[in-house]
C-alpha positions as CSV (number, residue, x, y, z in Angstrom):
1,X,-8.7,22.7,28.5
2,X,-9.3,26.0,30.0
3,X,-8.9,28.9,28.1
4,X,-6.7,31.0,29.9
5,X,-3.4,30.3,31.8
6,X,-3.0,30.2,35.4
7,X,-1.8,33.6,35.7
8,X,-4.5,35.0,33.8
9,X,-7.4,33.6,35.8
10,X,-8.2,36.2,37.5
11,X,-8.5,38.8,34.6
12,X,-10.6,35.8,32.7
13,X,-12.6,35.8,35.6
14,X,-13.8,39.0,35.8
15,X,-14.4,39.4,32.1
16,X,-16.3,36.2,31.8
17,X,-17.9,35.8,35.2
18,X,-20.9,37.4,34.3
19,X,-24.6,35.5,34.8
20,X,-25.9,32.8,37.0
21,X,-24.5,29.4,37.3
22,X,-27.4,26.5,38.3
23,X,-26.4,22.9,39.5
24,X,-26.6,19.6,37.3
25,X,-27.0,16.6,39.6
26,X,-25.7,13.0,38.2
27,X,-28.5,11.5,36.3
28,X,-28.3,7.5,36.6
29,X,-30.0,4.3,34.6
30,X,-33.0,2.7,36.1
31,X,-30.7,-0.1,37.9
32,X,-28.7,2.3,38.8
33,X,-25.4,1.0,38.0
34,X,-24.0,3.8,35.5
35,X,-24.9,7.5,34.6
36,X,-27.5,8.2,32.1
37,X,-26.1,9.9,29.2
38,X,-29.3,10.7,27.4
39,X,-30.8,12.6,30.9
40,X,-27.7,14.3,31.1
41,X,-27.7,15.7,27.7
42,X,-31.0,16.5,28.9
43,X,-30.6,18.4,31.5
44,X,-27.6,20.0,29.9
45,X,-29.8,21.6,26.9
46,X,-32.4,22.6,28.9
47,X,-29.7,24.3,31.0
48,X,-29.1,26.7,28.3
49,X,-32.2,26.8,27.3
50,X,-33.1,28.7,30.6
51,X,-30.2,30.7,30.5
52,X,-27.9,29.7,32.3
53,X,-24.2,30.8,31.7
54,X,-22.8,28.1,33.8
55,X,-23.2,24.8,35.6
56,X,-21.8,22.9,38.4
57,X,-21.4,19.2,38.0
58,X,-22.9,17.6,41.3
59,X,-20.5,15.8,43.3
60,X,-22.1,15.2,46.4
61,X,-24.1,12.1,45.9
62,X,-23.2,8.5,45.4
63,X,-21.1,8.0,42.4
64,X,-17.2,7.3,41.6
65,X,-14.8,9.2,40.8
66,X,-14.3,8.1,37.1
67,X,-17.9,7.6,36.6
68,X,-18.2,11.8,38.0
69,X,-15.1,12.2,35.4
70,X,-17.7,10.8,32.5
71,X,-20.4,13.0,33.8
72,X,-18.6,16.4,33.6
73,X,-17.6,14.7,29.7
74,X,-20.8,14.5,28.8
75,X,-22.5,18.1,29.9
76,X,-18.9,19.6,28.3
77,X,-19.7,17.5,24.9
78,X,-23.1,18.6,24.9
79,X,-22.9,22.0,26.0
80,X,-19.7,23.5,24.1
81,X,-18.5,26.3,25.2
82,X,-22.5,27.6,25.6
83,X,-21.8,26.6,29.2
84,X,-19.1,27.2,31.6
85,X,-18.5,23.9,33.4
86,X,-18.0,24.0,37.0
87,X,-16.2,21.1,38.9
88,X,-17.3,20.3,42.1
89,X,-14.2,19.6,44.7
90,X,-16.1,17.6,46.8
91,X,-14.5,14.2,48.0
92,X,-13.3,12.4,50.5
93,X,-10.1,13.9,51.3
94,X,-7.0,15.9,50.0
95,X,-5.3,13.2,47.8
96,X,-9.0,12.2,46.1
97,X,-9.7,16.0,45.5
98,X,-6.2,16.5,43.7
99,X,-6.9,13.3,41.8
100,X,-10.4,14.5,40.4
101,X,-9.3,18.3,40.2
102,X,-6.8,16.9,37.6
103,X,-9.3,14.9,36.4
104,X,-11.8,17.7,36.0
105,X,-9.5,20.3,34.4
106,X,-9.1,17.6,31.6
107,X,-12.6,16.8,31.3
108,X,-12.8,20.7,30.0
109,X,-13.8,22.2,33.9
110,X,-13.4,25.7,33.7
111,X,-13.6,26.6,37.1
112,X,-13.7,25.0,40.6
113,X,-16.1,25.0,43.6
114,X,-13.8,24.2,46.2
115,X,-15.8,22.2,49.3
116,X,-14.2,20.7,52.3
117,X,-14.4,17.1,53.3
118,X,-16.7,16.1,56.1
119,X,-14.2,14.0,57.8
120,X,-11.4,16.9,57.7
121,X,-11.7,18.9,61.5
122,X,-9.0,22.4,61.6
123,X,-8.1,22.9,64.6
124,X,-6.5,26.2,63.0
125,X,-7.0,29.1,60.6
126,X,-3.2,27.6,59.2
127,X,-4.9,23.9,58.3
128,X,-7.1,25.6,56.2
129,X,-4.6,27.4,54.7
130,X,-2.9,24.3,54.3
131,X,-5.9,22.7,53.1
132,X,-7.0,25.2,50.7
133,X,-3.7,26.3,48.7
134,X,-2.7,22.5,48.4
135,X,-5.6,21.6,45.9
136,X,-5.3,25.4,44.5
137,X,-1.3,24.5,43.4
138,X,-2.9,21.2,41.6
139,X,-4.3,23.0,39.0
140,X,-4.5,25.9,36.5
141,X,-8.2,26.4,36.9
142,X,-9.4,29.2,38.4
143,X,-10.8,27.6,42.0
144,X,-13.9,29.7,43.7
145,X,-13.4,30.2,47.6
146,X,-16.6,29.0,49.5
147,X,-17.0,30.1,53.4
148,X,-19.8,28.6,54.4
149,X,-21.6,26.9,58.0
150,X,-21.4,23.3,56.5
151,X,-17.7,22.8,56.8
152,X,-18.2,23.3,60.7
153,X,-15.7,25.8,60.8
154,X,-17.6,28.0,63.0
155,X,-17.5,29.0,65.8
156,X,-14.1,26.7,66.6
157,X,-12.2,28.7,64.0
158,X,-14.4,32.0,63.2
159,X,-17.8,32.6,63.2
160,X,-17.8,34.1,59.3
161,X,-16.4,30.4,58.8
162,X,-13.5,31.8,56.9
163,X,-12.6,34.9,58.4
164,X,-10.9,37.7,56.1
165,X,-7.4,37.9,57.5
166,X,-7.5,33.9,56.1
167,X,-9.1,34.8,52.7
168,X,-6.4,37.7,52.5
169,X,-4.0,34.8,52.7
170,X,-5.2,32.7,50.1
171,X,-5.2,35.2,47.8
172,X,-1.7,36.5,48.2
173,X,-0.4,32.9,47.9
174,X,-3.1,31.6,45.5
175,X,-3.7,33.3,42.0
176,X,-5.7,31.2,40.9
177,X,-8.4,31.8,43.2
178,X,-11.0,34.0,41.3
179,X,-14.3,33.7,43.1
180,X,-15.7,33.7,46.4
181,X,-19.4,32.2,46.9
182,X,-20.0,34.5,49.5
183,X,-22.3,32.6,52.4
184,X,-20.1,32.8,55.4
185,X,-22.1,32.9,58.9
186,X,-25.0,31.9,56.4
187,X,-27.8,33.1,56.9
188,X,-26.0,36.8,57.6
189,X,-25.6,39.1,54.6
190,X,-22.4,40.2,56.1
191,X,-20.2,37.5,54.3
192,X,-21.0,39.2,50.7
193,X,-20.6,42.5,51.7
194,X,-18.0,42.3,53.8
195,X,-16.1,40.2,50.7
196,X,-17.1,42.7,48.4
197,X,-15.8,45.5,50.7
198,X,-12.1,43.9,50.8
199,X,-11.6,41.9,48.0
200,X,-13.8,42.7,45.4
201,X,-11.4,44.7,43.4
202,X,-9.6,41.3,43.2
203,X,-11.7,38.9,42.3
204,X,-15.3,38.0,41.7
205,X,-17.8,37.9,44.4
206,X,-20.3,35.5,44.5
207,X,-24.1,35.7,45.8
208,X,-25.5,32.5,45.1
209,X,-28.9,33.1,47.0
210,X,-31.7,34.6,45.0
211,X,-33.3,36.3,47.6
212,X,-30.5,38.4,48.6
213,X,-29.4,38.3,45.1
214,X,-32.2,40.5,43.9
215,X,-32.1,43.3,46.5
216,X,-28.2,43.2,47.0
217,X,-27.8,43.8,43.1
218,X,-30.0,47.3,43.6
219,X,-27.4,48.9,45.9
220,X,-23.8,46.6,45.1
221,X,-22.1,45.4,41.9
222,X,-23.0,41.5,42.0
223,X,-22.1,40.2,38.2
224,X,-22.0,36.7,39.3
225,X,-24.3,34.3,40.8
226,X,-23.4,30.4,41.6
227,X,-23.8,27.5,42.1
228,X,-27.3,26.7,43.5
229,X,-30.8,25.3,42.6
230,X,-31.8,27.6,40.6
231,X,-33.2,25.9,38.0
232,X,-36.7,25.2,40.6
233,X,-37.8,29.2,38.8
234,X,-36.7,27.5,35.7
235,X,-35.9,30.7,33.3
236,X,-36.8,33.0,35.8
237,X,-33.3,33.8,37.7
238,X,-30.8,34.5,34.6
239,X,-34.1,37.0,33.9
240,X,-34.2,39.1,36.6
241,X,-30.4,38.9,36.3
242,X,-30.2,39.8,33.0
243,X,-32.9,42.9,34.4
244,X,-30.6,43.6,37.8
245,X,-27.6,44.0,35.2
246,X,-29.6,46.6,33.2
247,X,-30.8,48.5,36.3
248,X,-34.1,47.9,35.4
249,X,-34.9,47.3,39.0
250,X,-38.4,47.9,39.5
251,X,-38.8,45.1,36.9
252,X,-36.4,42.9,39.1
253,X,-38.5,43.8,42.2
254,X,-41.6,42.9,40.5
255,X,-39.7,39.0,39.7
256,X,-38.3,39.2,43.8
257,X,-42.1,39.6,44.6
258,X,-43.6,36.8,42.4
259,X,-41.2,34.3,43.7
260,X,-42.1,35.2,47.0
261,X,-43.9,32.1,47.8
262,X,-42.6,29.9,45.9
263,X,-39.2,31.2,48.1
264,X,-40.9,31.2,51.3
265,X,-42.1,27.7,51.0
266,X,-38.5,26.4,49.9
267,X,-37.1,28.0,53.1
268,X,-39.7,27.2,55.2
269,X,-38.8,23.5,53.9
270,X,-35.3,23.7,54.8
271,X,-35.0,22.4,57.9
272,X,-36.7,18.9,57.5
273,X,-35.1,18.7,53.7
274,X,-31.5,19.6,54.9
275,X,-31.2,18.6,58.3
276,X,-27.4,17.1,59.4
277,X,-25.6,20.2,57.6
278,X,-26.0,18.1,54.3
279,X,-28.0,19.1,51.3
280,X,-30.4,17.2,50.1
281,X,-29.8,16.6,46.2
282,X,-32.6,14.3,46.2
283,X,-35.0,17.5,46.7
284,X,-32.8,20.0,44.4
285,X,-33.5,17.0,41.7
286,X,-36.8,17.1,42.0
287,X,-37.0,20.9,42.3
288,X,-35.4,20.9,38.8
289,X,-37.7,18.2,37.7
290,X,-40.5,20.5,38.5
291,X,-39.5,22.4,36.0
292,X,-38.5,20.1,33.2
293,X,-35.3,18.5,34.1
294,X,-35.1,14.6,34.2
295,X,-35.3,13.9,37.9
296,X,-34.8,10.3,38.5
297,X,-33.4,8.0,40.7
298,X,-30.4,8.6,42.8
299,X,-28.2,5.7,44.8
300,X,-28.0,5.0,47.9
301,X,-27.0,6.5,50.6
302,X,-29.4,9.7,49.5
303,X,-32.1,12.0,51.4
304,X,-35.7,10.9,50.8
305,X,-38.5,13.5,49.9
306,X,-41.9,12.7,50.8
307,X,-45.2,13.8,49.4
308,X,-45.8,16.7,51.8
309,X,-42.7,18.5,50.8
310,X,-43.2,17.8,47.3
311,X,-46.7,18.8,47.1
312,X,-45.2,22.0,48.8
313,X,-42.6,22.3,46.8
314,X,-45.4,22.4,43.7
315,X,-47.8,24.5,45.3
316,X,-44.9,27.1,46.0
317,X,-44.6,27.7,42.4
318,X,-48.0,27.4,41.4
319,X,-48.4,30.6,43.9
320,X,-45.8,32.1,41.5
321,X,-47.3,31.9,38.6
322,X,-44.8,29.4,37.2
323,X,-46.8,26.1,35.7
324,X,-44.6,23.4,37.3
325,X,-45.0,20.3,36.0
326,X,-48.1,18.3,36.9
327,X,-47.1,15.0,36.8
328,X,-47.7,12.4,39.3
329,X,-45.2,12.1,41.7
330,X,-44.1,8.7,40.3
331,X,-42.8,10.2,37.9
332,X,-40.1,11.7,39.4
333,X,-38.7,8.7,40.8
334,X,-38.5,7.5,37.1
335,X,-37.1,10.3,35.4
336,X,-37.7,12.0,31.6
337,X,-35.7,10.1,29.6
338,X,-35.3,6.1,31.6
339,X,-32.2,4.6,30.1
C-alpha cells in the first residue's frame, strides 16, 4: 500500500520525488513460459546498488497481466521500501489499464507511468481528457502525466502532444496527478521548460533524458528524473545527479562529457533500434546487461538486436571509460542467472 492518501499525493510527491528512476524489464525462464524470479531479484539489487531511487516495472513486452502483477511482487519483496516501485499503465485498453492499476497499487506501486494504448486514436483534446482522468479516479496512487510523440497525438491534436490548456485540466480535476515526464514534441526541450514554467509549483517535473538532464539541472530546478535506460551508465546517472543536486556542476559537466560517446552512439542507434514509434526493450535489456543486469530472453512478439548495434552499443561505453561487460554476445540471449 502506498504511503500516503490520495489527497496527499502531491505533497508526498514533492518531498520524496527526489533522484533518478531506471527501468526493470520482465526477466523470463529459458522456455519462456513464466518470469524468472531469481533474475529479477537480480536486477532489483543491482538497482540499488547503482543508486537508483526508483524503478519502473516494464510493461511493454509480452507478458500477462497477472504474471506483470507477480513481477512488480517480486522487485517490491526484494527491494523494500529501498526502491520506489513504479507501475507501468501500459495495456491494451481502458478497462485492462484499470484492472492492472488496481492490481499494481496492491502489489505495493507507488506511483504510476500513465501510457496510452496503441489502438486508442482522440480525435479531441476532451478524449484525452476522458481517457486520462478515468484511470486517474481508479486509484489513490499518485499517476505521472507523460506527453510524448509515441501516442500519435501530434500534430492531429497538438504538436507538444499534450498541450498545456489540457494538462491544466487534468490537474484541476485530477489530484492525484503528481508528475509530468516532460518529452512532449520530443526531441524539443520546450516540453520541460514550458511544464516547469506553468505547473511546476504544482507538481513534479520530470526530465527523463540524461543529456538534457545534465545541462537543464545547471540553469532549472529538475529533482526528478524517470523512467528510462539508465542503467546502460550503470552508477553513473544517480552520480552526476547526486553532483547536479549539490551544484557541483563542473563535476557534472565533466560526467556530461565522458558519456559523450557512449550518448552519441545510443542516439545515433535510435532510428534502426526504435523504428515504428515502439521502443525496443530488447536493446534497453541488453543495454542493462552491459552493465551487469541479467539480460535474457524475451517472448515473442519482440525487436531483435543484431551484432552491429551491439558491438556499438559496447564500444560506446568503452569510449566512456565505463568497462562494460565483455562477454560474448551469447550470453546475452541467455541471461545471468538461467532459471
Amino acid at each position: 500500500m502506498a504511503r500516503y492518501t490520495r489527497a496527499e499525493a502531491r505533497d508526498w510527491a514533492r518531498e520524496n520525488l527526489v533522484g533518478v528512476v531506471n527501468c526493470t524489464i520482465p526477466s523470463f525462464t529459458a522456455d519462456l513460459t513464466a518470469i524468472n524470479e531469481k533474475a529479477i531479484r537480480h536486477d532489483t539489487r543491482l538497482a540499488i546498488e547503482h543508486g537508483f531511487m526508483g524503478t519502473l516495472g516494464v510493461s511493454e513486452v509480452s507478458i500477462q497481466l497477472p504474471e506483470y502483477l507477480d513481477f512488480l511482487r517480486v522487485i517490491k519483496d526484494e527491494a523494500g521500501d529501498r526502491l520506489l516501485l513504479t507501475h507501468h499503465a501500459s495495456w491494451n485498453n481502458l478497462e485492462q489499464n484499470i484492472e492492472a492499476v488496481k492490481g499494481a497499487e496492491e502489489a505495493g506501486a507507488e506511483l504510476v507511468l500513465l501510457s496510452y494504448p496503441p489502438n486508442f486514436y482522440p480525435e479531441s483534446e476532451q478524449e484525452i481528457y476522458d481517457y486520462t482522468k478515468a484511470v486517474c479516479d481508479a486509484t489513490n496512487l499518485g499517476v505521472m502525466l507523460f506527453p510524448m510523440y509515441l501516442w500519435g497525438f501530434s500534430p492531429r491534436i497538438h504538436p507538444s502532444d499534450i498541450p498545456v490548456r489540457l494538462i491544466r485540466r487534468l490537474l484541476d480535476d485530477c489530484p492525484n496527478i503528481v508528475a509530468i515526464k516532460a518529452e512532449g514534441g520530443f526531441p524539443s526541450i520546450q516540453s520541460v521548460i514550458e511544464c516547469h514554467r506553468h505547473f511546476g509549483d504544482e507538481v513534479v517535473i520530470s526530465m527523463p533524458i540524461e543529456g538534457e538532464l545534465i545541462p537543464l539541472s545547471q540553469i532549472m530546478p529538475l529533482q526528478f528524473s524517470a523512467t528510462s535506460d539508465h542503467e546502460y551508465y550503470g552508477p553513473m546517472i544517480p552520480r552526476v545527479f547526486q553532483l547536479l543536486r549539490e551544484g557541483k556542476y563542473d563535476d557534472a559537466a565533466d560526467i556530461y562529457w565522458q558519456l559523450h560517446p557512449a550518448r552519441k552512439i545510443k542516439g545515433g542507434l535510435a532510428p534502426a533500434l526504435h523504428g515504428g514509434a515502439f521502443i525496443n526493450r530488447q536493446a534497453w535489456k541488453f543495454q542493462g546487461w552491459l552493465q551487469g543486469y541479467n539480460g535474457g530472453p524475451l517472448r515473442m512478439p519482440t525487436q531483435r538486436i543484431h551484432d552491429a548495434q551491439m558491438n556499438a552499443l559496447r564500444k560506446g561505453l568503452v569510449d566512456a571509460g565505463l568497462e562494460p561487460s565483455m562477454d560474448p554476445f551469447r550470453e546475452f540471449f541467455i541471461g545471468r542467472n538461467p532459471a
